[in-house]
N, C-alpha and C positions, 0 to 999 in steps of 0.2 A: 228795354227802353232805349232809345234812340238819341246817343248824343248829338245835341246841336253842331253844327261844324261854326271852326272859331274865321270863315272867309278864305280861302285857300286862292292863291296867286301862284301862278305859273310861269314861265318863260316858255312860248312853244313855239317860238322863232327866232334863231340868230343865225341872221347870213353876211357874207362879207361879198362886195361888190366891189368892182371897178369903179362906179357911179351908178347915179341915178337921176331922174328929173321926176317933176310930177306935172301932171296936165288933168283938168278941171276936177282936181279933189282924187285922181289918182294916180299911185305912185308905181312907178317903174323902175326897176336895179336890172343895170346890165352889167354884163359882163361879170357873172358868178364865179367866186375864187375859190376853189381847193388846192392853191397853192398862191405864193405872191413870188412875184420878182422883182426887184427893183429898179425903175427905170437907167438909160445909163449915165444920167447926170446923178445919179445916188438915190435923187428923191422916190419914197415910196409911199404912195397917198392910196386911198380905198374910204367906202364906208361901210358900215356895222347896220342894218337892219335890227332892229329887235320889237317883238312883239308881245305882250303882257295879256295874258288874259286871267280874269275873276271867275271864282265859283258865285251862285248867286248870294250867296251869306257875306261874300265881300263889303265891306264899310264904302262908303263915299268918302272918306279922312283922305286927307295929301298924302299922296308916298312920293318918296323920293326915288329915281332909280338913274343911274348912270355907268357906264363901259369900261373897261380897265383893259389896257391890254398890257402883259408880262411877259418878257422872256424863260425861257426854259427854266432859269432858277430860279424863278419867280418875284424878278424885280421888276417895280413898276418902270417902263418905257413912256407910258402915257396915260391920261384920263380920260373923260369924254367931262362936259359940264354936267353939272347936275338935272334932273329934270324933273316937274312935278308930275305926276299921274293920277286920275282919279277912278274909282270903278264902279257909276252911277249905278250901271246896268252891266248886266253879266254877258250880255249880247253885244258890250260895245265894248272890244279890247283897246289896251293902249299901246302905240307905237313911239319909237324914237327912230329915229335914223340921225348916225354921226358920222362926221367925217375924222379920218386922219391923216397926219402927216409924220410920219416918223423919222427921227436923225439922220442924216446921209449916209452913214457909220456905223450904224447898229450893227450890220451883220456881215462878219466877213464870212464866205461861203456858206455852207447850211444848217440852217437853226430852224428852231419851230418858237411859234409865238403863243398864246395862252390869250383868248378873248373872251373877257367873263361878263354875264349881264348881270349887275348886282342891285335888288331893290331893297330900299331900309338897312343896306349896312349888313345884306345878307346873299351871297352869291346864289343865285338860283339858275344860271347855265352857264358852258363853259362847252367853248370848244378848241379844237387847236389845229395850226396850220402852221406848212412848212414855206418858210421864206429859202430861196436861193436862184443862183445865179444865171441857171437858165430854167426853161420849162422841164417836164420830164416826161417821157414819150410812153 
């Protein structure tokens, strides 16, 4: 017999960009980071892509989902706002993109940072990137 599936939700995108724009209903991320540096006034800004997709047994019910990003010891540096999502249809995922702006201070020399996409209070990706002070060749 075949159990039913209880809607399974995915996270099968999280990218971290320089920026982005969108132009008529599509969006664009330049400037792809696998790694960050901080500009030399301290500030270090980017944003998080993230991409949701539904199995089709998924509910139409509000989920909640929003971005955390954490230093190595896994203290919160930042949040993203909340955001609703819904998953009519299994063909139509749900997207956020956030921006941030992190301390001027957070990091002296090289750290790594912890970017997690968490929907309903439940982390379902998680990637990690090295912050430091120059590129690396």
């Amino acid at each position: 017999m075949h159990k039913d599936c209880d809607g399974v939700v995915e996270c099968t995108a999280l990218v971290l960009a320089e920026g982005c724009s969108e132009l008529e209903g599509r969006l664009t991320l330049f400037g792809i980071l696998d790694e960050i540096r901080p500009a030399e006034s301290g500030e270090t800004s980017f944003v998080v892509y993230t991409k949701f997709e539904g199995c089709e047994h998924a509910t139409d019910d509000e989920r909640r989902a929003r971005l955390i990003i954490t230093d190595e010891d896994g203290e919160m540096l930042v949040e993203s706002d909340e955001y609703p999502i819904w998953f009519a249809d299994a063909e139509d995922p749900a997207t956020i993109v956030a921006a941030f702006d992190l301390p001027p201070d957070f990091a002296d020399g090289e750290t790594v940072l912890w970017v997690e996409a968490v929907l309903d209070d439940e982390t379902l990706s998680q990637t990690a990137v090295r912050v430091h002070d120059r590129y690396s060749v």
